[in-house]
N, C-alpha and C positions, 0 to 999 in steps of 0.2 A: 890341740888334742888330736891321736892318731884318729884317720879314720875308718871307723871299721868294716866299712861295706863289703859284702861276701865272704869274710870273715864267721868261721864256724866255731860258736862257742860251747863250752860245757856247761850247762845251766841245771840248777833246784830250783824248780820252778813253785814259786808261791801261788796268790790267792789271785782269782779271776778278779778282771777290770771291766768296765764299760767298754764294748766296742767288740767284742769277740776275741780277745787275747786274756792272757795270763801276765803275770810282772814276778820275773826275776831280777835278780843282779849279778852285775859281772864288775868285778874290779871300781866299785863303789858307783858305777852308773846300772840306772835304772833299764829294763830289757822288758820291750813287749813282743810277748811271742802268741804266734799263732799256731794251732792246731797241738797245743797241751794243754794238761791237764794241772789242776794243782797237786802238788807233793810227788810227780814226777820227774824224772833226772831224763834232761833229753838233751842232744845235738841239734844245734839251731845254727840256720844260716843267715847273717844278720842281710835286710834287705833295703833299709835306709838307715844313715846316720844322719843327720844335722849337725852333729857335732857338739850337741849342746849334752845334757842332763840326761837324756835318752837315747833310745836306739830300738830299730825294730826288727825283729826277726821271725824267722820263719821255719819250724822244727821240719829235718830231715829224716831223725831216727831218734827211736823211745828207745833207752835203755834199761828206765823202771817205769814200768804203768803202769798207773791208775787202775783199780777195779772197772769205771764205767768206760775204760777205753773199748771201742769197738772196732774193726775195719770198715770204711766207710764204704759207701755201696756205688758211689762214682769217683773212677779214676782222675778226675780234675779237682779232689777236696784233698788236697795236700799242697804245699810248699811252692811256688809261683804259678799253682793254678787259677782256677775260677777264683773269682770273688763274692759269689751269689752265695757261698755256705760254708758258715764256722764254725759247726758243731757237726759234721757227718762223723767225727772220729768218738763219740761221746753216745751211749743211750738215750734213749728219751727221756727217760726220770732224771737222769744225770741232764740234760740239758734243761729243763724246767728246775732241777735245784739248783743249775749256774745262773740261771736267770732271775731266780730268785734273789740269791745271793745278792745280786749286781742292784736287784731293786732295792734290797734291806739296807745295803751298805748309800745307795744315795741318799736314801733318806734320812739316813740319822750323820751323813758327813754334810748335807746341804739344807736340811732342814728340821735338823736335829728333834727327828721322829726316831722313834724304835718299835717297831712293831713288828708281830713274824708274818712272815710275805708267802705265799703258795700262791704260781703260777701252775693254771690250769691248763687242763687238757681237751682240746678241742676236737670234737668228732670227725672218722676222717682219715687218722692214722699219719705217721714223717712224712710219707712220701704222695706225691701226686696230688696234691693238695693246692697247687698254687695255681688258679684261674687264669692270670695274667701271665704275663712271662715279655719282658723287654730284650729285643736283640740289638745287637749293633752288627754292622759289616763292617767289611774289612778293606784295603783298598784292591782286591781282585774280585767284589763281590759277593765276595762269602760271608754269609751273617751267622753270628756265633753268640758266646758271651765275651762278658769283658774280664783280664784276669784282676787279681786283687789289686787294688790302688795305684790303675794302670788304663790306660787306654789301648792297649792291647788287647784285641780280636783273637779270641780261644775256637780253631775248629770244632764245635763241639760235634757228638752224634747226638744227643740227645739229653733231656736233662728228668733226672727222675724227680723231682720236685711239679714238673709237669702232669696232666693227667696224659695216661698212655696214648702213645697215639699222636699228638696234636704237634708235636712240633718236626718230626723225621718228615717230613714234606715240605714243608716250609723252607728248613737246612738244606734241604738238598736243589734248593731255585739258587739263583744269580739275578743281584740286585744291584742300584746301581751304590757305587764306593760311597761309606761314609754315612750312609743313611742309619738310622734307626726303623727297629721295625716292633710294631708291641702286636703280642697275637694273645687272644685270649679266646673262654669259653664259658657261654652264656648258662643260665640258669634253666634253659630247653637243650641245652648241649650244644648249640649249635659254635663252632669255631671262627671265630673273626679274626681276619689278616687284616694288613692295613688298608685303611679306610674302609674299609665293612664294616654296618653296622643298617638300623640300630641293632643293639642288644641287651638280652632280656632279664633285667636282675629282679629278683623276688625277696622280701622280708616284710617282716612286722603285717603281714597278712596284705599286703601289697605290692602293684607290678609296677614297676618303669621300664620306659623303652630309652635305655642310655645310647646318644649321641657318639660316634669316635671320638676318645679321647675323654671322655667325661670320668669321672673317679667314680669307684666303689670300690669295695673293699675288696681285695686278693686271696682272701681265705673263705671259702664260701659259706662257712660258719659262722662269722663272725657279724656279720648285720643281724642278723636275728639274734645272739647271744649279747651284742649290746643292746639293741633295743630294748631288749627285757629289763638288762641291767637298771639302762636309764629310764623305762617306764617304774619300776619301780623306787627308784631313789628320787628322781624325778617329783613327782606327787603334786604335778603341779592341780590348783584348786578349780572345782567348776566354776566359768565365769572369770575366772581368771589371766593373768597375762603372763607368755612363756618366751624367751629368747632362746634361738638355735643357730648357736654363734658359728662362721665356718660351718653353715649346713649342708651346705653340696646338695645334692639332687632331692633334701627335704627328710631323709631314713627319721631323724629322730622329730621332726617337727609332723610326720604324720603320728609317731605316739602322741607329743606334746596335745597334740590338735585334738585327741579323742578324751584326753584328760578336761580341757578343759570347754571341750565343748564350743556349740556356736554363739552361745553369749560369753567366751572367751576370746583371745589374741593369740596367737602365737607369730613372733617376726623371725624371720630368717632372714638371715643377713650372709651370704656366698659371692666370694671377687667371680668367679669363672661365668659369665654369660650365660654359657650351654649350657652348665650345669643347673642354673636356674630357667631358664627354659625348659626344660628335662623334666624338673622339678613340677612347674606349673602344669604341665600337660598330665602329671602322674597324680598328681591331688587336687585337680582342678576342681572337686568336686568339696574339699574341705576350703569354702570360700572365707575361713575366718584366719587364714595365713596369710602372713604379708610378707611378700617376698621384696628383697632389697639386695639388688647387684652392686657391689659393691665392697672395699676395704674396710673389715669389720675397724680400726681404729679411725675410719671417715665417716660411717655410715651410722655408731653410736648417737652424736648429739643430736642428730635428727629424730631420734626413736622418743617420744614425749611421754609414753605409760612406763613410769617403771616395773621393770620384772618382779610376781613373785620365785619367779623361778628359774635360770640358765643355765643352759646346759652349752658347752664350750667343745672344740671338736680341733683343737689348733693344729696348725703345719709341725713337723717334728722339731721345730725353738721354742713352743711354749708360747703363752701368753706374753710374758715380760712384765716390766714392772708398768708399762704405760697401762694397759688391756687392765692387768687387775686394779690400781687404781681407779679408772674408771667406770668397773663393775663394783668395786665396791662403793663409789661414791653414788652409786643407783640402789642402794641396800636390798641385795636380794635376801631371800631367804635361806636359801639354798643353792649352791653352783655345782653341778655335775661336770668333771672336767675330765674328757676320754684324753689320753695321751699315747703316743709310740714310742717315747722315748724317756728314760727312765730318770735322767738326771735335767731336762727340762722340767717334767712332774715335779721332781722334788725341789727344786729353784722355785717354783710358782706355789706349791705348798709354801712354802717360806714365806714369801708375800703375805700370800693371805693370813696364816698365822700372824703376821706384823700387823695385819689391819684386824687381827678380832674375827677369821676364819678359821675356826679349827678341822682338817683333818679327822672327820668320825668312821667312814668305810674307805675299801679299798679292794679292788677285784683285779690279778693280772690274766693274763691269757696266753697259752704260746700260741700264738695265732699267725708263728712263722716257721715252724719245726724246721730243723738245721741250719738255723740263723741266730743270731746272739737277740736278735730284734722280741718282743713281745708286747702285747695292747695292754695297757691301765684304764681303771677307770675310778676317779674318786672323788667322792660325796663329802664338800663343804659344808659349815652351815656357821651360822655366826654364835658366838660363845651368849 
């Protein structure tokens, strides 16, 4: 098969996919392109072949657009720019019903749900919204972003995804080649470069003092709008026992903890060390958590109370089939299972449905505006 790299094709572009692209066809092989829309005709420069089935590209010029096409507000969100944002050419409603779309369609190709999907709007507005912000250098020093599906170091000046301000300083130092650098902005405003810390993140009517490097969420809305979530679906019983599987610094295990009180359990179970130190120091005072550092699929047989309640918080692969097996052979009642990623969800839905789990709620979130990325959150319970 020829191949078609840099190769500029004429494409009708169909229906959005997983991952920030759209899928057309050219000449009986499949074409994922970035930076279109569906039902418009664009010029794409193709950017990898394999050679196989597909191919991927990268639109240089619309010559029918879409109603929600927009111009994008940074000159790096087009055709071998940044890689940090796949929707800057698209509105916001337009990018929450791509995103939807992308959720409705995994569910009913992977676990054959159908349900109508609305991805929600987070307080906050596209742009400047993102606390965290990871850089790389380059090998003269210069720390930038990376472009799309490349290790290529983009001079940026600035990134509007950022709040104003925090990074045009940062960009303009000299570091040494090669390094990573993650700068973020705490919940007092205060701005941390590498290795500064701690820093101060606030939810669910609670403070911690995060460790460098420890995780929290990027959109600063978003702990307190799950929390809620999962305090309510949640429901674990007074006196009762609660799992906060992949708990990180504790966010939903201080609801968990207030639900069921001190003649309850709640066990946390977090691989990251700091994070669980982090953790103890921030709810030190809620003594009926148990914290367990450790690989949640090591740290399960040792846990002896079963759950009536878990709540699950996995890396972006999902549970698997090992994880749900094993929670469901501890018969919870209910499993709250937060997701980033929309066709791991519906893979683990699947499961559970196999074991006698059905799928009753479902809440998304754009909790990453101008990224194809969005938060899930949904509420198991056994049939």
């Amino acid at each position: 098969m020829t191949d078609w790299t840099d190769r500029v094709l004429d494409l009708q572009v169909g229906p959005v996919a997983h991952g920030g692209h759209c899928v057309a066809r050219h000449d009986g092989r499949v074409v994922f392109v970035r930076h279109a829309l569906p039902g418009e005709r664009v010029h794409a420069v193709v950017t990898e072949d394999g050679g196989g089935a597909f191919c991927r590209a990268d639109t240089v010029s619309v010559l029918t657009a879409a109603p929600q096409r927009v111009e994008p507000v940074c000159a790096w969100a087009r055709a071998g720019g940044c890689g940090g944002c796949d929707l800057q050419h698209v509105t916001p409603d337009g990018q929450r019903a791509l995103k939807a779309a992308v959720l409705a369609e995994q569910l009913h190709r992977l676990a054959g749900v159908d349900r109508p999907v609305e991805v929600e709007e987070l307080p906050g507005g596209p742009l400047g919204w993102r606390s965290r912000v990871r850089l790389a250098v380059d090998d003269l020093g210069r720390a930038g972003l990376r472009a799309h599906r490349s290790h290529d170091v983009l001079p940026v000046a600035d990134c509007p995804l950022a709040p104003q301000g925090v990074l045009e300083p940062v960009l303009a130092q000299q570091f040494p080649p090669g390094i990573e650098i993650e700068v973020s902005v705490d919940a007092e405003g205060v701005v941390h470069g590498p290795g500064d810390g701690p820093a101060v993140a606030r939810a669910a009517g609670r403070e911690w003092l995060l460790s460098p490097g420890t995780f929290w969420q990027v959109h600063p809305a978003l702990p307190d709008t799950l929390a809620d979530v999962v305090a309510e679906w949640a429901d674990a019983p007074a006196g009762g026992t609660a799992w906060d599987l992949f708990g990180g610094v504790g966010l939903f295990a201080s609801v968990l903890a207030r639900q069921v009180g001190p003649a309850g359990r709640v066990v946390v179970v977090e691989s990251s060390r700091q994070a669980v130190a982090d953790g103890r120091r921030a709810l030190a005072d809620l003594t009926w958590i148990d914290w367990r550092a450790g690989r949640v699929e090591h740290a399960l047989d040792g846990i002896l109370e079963a759950p009536d309640v878990v709540v699950a918080d996995p890396p972006r692969r999902g549970l698997g089939r090992e994880l749900v097996d094993a929670l469901v052979a501890r018969a919870p009642q209910r499993i709250v299972h937060v997701a980033c990623d929309p066709a791991a969800l519906a893979r683990d839905v699947a499961l559970f449905a196999d074991r006698g789990y059905a799928l009753r709620r479902l809440r998304a979130f754009d909790a990453f505006p101008m990224t194809h990325h969005l938060e899930c959150v949904a509420l198991l319970d056994r049939d």
